[in-house]
Structures are given as C-alpha cells and as structure tokens.
N, C-alpha and C positions, 0 to 999 in steps of 0.2 A: 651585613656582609656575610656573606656565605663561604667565602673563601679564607683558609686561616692562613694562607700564605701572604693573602692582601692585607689580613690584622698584622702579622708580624711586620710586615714593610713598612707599614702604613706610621706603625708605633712608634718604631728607631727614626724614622722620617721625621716624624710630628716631636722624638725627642732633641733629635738635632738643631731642630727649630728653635724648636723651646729654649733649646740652651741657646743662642745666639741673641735673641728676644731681649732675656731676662740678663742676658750680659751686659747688653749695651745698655738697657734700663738703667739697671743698677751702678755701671760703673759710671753714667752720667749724673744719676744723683747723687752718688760718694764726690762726685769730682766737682759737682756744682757745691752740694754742701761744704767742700775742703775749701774751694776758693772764697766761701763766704766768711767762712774762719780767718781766714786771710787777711779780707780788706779790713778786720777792724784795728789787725796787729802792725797794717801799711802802713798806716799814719805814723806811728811813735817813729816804726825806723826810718820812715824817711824825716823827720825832726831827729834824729841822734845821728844821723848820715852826716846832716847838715851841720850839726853840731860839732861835730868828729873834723868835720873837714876845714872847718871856717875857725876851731881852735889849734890843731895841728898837720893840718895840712893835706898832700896827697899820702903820707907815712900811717897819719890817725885814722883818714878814710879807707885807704886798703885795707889796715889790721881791724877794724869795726865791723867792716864787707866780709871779711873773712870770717869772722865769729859768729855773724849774722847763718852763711851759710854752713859752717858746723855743728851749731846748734839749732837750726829752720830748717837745714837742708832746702834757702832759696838762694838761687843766682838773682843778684842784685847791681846794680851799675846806675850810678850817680851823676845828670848830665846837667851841664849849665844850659843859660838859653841858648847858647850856639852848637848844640848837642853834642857837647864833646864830654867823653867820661872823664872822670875828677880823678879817679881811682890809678890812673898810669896804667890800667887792663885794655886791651883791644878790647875794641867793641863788637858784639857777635853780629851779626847779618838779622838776628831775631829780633835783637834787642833795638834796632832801629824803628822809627815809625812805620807803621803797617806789617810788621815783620810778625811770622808765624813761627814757632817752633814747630821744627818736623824731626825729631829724633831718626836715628836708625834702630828699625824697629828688632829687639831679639828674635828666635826662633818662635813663633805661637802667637805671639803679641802681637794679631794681628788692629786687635782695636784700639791699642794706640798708635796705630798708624795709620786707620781709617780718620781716631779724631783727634788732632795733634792738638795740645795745648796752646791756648791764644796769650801772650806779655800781655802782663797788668804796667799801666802808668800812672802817674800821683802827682802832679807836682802843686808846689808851696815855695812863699817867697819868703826870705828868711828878714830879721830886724836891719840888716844893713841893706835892704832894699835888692842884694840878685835875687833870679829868679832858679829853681832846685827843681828837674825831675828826676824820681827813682822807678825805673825801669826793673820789675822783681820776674821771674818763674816761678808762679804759686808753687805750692811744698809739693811734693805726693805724698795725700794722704789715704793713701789704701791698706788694707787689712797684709799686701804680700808685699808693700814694697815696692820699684819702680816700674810707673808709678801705681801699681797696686792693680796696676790690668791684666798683666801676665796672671798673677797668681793666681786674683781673683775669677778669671776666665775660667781656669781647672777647676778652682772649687763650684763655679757656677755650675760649671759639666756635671761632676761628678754628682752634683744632688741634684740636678733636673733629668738629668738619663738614669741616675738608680731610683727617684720616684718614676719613672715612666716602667721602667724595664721589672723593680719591684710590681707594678699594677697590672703589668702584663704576665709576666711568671705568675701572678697569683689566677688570673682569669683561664690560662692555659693550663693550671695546673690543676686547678679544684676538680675540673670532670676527670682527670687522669688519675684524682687518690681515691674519686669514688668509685672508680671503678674499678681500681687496682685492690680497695677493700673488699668488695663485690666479689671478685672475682676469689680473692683466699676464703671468704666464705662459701663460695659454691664449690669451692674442691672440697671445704672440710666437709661437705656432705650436706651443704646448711640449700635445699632445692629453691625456700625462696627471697634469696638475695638477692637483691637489686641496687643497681647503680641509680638509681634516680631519674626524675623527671627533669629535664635540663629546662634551664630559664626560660622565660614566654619570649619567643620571638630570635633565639641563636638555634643559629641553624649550619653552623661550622663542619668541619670533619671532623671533633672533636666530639661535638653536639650529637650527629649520625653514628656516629660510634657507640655514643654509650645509649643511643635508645638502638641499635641494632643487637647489643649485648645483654640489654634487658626484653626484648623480642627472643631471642636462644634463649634464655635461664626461663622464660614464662614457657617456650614448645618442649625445650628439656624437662622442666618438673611438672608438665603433662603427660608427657611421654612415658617418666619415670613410674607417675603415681597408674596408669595405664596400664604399665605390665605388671604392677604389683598388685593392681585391682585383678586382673585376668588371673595373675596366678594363684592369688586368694579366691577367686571364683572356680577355678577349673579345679583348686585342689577337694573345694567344698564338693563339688559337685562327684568328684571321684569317690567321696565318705561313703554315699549311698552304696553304689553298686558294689564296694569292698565290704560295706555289712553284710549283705545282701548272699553277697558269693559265701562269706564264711559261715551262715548259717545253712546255706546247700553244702558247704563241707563238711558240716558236722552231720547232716542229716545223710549226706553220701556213708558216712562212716557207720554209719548205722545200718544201712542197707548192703554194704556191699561186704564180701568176703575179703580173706586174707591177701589173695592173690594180688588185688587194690590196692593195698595199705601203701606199699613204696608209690604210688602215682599220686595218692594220697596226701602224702607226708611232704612230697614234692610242689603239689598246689600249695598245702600251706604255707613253706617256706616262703614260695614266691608271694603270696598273700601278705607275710608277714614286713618284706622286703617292701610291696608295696605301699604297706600302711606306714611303716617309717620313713619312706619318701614322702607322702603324704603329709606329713607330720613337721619335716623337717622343710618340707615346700610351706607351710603353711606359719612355721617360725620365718622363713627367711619374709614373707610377705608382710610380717608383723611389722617387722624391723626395718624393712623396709620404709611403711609407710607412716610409722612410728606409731603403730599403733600398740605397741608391748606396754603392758602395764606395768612400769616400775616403780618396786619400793624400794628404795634406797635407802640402807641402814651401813652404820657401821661396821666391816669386815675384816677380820682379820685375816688376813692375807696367809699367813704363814701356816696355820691351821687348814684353813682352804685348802694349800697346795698338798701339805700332810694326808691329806683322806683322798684325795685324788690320786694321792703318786701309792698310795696302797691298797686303793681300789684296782689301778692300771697295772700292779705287780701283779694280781692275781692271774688278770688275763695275758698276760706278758709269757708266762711260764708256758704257756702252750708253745710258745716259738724257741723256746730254751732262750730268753730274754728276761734282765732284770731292768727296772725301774730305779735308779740314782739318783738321791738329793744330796745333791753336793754342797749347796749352801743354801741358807734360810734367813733370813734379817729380818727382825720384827716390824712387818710394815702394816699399817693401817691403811684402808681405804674405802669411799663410799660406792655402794653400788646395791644392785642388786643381786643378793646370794645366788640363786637358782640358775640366774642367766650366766654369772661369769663363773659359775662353775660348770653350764655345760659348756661354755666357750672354749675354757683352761683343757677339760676333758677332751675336746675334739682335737687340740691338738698332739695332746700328749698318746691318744688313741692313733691318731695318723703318723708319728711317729712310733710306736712300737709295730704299726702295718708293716712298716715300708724298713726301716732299720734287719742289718744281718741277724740270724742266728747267731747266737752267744755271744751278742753286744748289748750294752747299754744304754737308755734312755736317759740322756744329763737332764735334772730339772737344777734351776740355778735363780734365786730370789735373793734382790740387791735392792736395798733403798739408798738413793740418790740424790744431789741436789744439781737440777738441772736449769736449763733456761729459763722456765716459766714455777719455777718451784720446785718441792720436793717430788721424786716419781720412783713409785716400785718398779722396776727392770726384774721381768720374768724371761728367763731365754731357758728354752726345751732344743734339746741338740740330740739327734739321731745317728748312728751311723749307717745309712743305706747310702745306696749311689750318686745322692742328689738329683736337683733337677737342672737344667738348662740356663745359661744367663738370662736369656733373653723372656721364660716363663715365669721366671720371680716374680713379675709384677702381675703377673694373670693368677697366680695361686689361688686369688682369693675371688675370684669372678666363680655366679654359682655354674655348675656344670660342666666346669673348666678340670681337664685331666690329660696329665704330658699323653698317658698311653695306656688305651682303651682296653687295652686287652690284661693288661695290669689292675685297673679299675674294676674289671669284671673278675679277677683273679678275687680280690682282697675285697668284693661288695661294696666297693665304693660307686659313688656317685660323682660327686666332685660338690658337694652340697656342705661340710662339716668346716672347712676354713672357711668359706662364703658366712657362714654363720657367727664363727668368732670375731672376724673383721667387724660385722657389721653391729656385735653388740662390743666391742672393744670399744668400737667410734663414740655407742650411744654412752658410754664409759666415761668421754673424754680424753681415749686414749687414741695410741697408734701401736699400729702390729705393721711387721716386715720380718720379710725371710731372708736368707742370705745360706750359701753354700759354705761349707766348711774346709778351712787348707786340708784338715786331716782328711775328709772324705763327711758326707752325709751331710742334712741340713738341719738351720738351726732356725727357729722362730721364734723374734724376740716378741714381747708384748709389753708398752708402758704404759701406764697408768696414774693419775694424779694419787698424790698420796696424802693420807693428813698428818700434819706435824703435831706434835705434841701441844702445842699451846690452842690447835682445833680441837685435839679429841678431847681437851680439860673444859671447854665451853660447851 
C-alpha cells in the first residue's frame, strides 16, 4: 500500500474486527466451559431438591432453592410431571419447555443479546416412584460478572485495539525518529547523516519522505564540500601571484626613489591585507571540510583566557579601551590550544573594533553544570551599538557584515566569527551572540568541560 492514509484506516478497521472476533470466540468458550462445570454439580442438586421437598415440603424446597442460588448464583425450579413448580414461585416463560432466556441487555452488552443463554433440564425419579425435573440458568461464570460479557468485551477491546494501535504507532513511527535523529545531526553540522534506507518494498508518504531527506543531505554535503573545495582552490591559487607581487615590491623598493615610497608602503599594506585574507580563507576551508589537524590535549582554560585578555590590552590602548576579567573559574577542557586560542582572539579582537572609546571589554569565565554535563561559559561583552535582531543569527556566516563601510573602516572582512563558530563546533561547543540591555553585544561560547574525576584518569 502506498497510501498511509489507507494503513491508518485499514488498521483501526482490521482492529475493530479483531476485537469483535475474538469476543465472541472467547466469550463462547468461557461459557461453554462454565456450563460444563455445571452439569456435573446438576445432579447432587437436583437429588437434594428432591430431598428437600419430599422431607419438608414446599417450605424445605423454597429455602434449599434459595441457598442454591446465593451461593451458585443459579435460578433453579423444581417441576413434577405435570410441570408444575414445587417451590410456590411462578414459573418464568424460560423456564418452561423450549423456553430461551433473553435477558435485557445493559448498555454495551451487546453479545449477550446476540447469544441469550439456553435452560439446562435433568430430571430423576425419586425412591417413592414421582418423577422430578430441575430446570436451572447455568451460573455466569465470567472473569467481570453478568454474565461476564459486558466486562469481558472491554477487556477483549482494549488489548486487541492496543496490540493493533501499539504495531501501528511503532511502523509509523520508526521512519519519523530516524529521521528526526537525522535531522539534529545535520544541523549540528554532522554533512553526512542520514535517515536510512526504508524497508524493501514500503513506499508510503512516510517511506518518500525520508528517501527525499536523505536525496537533500547527499546534494547539500555536495554542495557544501564544493565550495569548500573551490575556496581552498582559489585561495591556493591566489598564494602564487601574492608571492610573486611582493618580491616585484621589494625589488620596486630598490629601484625607485623616495618620491615612491608612500605608493609603496601603500601596495604593501594592501599586499599584506590580502595575504591574511588568504590565510584566514584558507583556515575557514580547513574547517570546513574537516580537514584541521587536531591535537586535542588538555587546556586550561583560565590561563588561555589570561594571555589573550593581556595580549588584547595592548592593542586596546590605541582606542583608549581597557580589556576586563571579571571573573575566571578554574575550568578544564580538551581541544586544541592553537585553534581555540585563535577563536577566543577573534572575538575578543572584534570586540575591542567595534566597542566605544573609554569602554571596556568584559571577559567572564564560568564552569557550569548543564544539560549534557559540565560546560565552561565564556561570554565577552562589548559596549558598542550592537547589531540588529534579526543579524544575530548571520554573525557567523563568512563575509557576512551589518555595514560595509564600517567593515572597510576597521579592515574587517566579516571572516573572524565565521572562523570561531566553526572551530567552537569542531570543539563540541556552541557560540551565540545576543545584544546587551545596557547597550553593545555579547558573545557567549560553551564548551564541554572535564570534571575532576576526567582530568585524574
């Protein structure tokens, strides 16, 4: 079946049945089996019926009949040959010959009104020669009671529709958690996750769905590793012609007079502009396509932040801007030194760009115990003017800048968050920016951290 609207129907249909089936099944063997119990306890009471009646009368026979049915829970009635009851009871309409029991049926009880119980008869002729029939209504013996159809029905429902509805919830749902795995992996940045190859031969909406989701995630991490291939090609290829130029710059320097020197000094700049582009196009490419070779050792976190936030005062002082560690918590974590110190750097560099004159740069290191474990929370807070609501989530895209002419002011590219994101990730961690009430923006960065009972292993 191709249609999962047709398995859903088809299922509740086929469980409805089911349960109808195995009702009447079952409530006919309970009730065959109960009336077999029966016939073997008929005999004695129709002998103590008899007994009852023939020693004290219609008085012995009532109160016998009656104890009969308080402890058997059976209607019973004792008839000579002229079929009259002994007992001084009116005789039911059932309890005559050919007579059927048709109760009125309760609310739901529909199968015992489809199969009405049929009068058992017995009779025995007793030592003084009359002749005794005992006309009984086998017991109900069912597991709920009268006579054990009612209740039995619901219980039959309820576990033939939660096996059918159980088997269906699980068919319906298996292709929906692998793909909903699937999918939290392809955000974390994971290009080749995949939902799976669905069963030989389902071919549902459900089926279509996850091979059209695993179709996207194979042309996306084509795509992806595509432009990272190009940009690690085009960057290579730029290597040459920047050597190229700077050795005709040194050799211009040599030939040309003073007059030069500013047009000079002005190529290199741009020269050198471009080789750090280069550079930092050709880190993002790494990281991209995982091709950064990481050594992951031991790091102490706190020390890190130490040499970076007093490296970043130096350069700070040209804007009359100071570098703030406000707080520091001795946190452990594994990574690689080199990369998550240029990571930590670009942002704390991007904020002293963009933050006022004779403000501060908060750096703030907290170890935490969060959802998935212990996590260092590094959050750097500037105060410049912030950016936009709606840019927060683009910060970290490469070449992404609110305003170009900003960008050009301060030599950015929009190349330096693009780069921490992406070794933040290979980290384990997550980075997010957020605007500040006070004014300027803050970017937080977490990171797994090791606990003390890691770092003693």
């Amino acid at each position: 079946m191709r249609s999962l609207f047709l398995k859903i129907f088809l299922s509740f249909w086929v469980a409805q049945a089911l349960f109808l089936v195995l009702a009447v099944l079952v409530t006919l063997a309970i009730r065959q089996q109960a009336e077999s119990a029966w016939d073997a306890e008929q005999a004695q009471v129709l002998n103590q019926a008899v007994q009852a009646y023939e020693s004290g009368g219609q008085a012995a026979l009532a109160s016998y009949l009656d104890q009969v049915r308080q402890s058997q829970h059976v209607r019973a009635y004792l008839l000579n040959e002229n079929d009259q009851e002994l007992s001084g009871r009116r005789l039911p309409e059932w309890a005559k010959e050919g007579g059927r029991w048709r109760p009125h049926p309760p609310p739901g009880d529909f199968l015992g009104w489809m199969m009405p119980t049929r009068p058992q008869r017995q009779s025995i002729t007793s030592a003084s020669g009359h002749r005794y029939t005992l006309v009984v209504l086998p017991p109900p013996h069912g597991p709920f009671g009268d006579p054990g159809i009612h209740g039995l029905g619901i219980f039959i429902a309820i576990v033939s529709s939660g096996l059918v509805c159980y088997l269906l919830a699980r068919y319906l749902t298996s292709p929906v958690v692998r793909l909903r795995a699937a999918t939290q992996k392809l955000a974390a940045g994971d290009l080749t996750a995949r939902a799976g190859v669905p069963r030989p031969g389902r071919h549902d909406e459900l089926a279509e769905l996850v091979r059209d989701f695993d179709t996207m995630a194979d042309r996306l991490e084509k795509s992806v590793k595509a432009q990272a291939r190009l940009l690690n090609d085009i960057s290579h290829e730029l290597r040459s012609p920047l050597a190229r130029l700077n050795v005709a710059l040194g050799l211009s320097r040599q030939r040309s007079g003073p007059e030069a020197q500013s047009s000079l000094e002005r190529i290199e700049l741009e020269a050198d502009r471009l080789n750090e582009l280069i550079g930092r196009l050709l880190t993002i490419a790494r990281l991209e396509s995982g091709d950064q070779a990481m050594q992951k050792v031991p790091i102490r976190l706190q020390e890190l932040i130490r040499e970076i936030a007093q490296d970043a005062e130096f350069e700070a002082q040209s804007r009359k801007c100071h570098v703030d560690v406000t707080k520091v918590d001795d946190c452990m974590v594994m990574g690689d030194p080199a990369l998550l110190r240029s990571a930590i750097e670009n942002v704390v560099r991007n904020a002293i760009h963009y933050t006022r004159e004779g403000t501060d740069v908060q750096i703030r290191l907290e170890c935490r115990q969060g959802t998935t474990g212990t996590e260092a929370v590094l959050k750097i807070s500037d105060s410049g003017p912030g950016v936009p609501d709606e840019a927060l989530d683009k910060l970290f895209q490469p070449f992404y800048r609110i305003d170009d002419a900003r960008g050009r002011q301060t030599g950015g590219v929009g190349l330096g968050l693009a780069i921490t994101e992406r070794a933040v990730r290979l980290h384990g961690g997550t980075i997010q920016a957020s605007n500040r009430n006070e004014g300027g923006l803050m970017i937080e960065i977490r990171l797994p951290a090791l606990t003390a009972k890691t770092e003693i292993g």
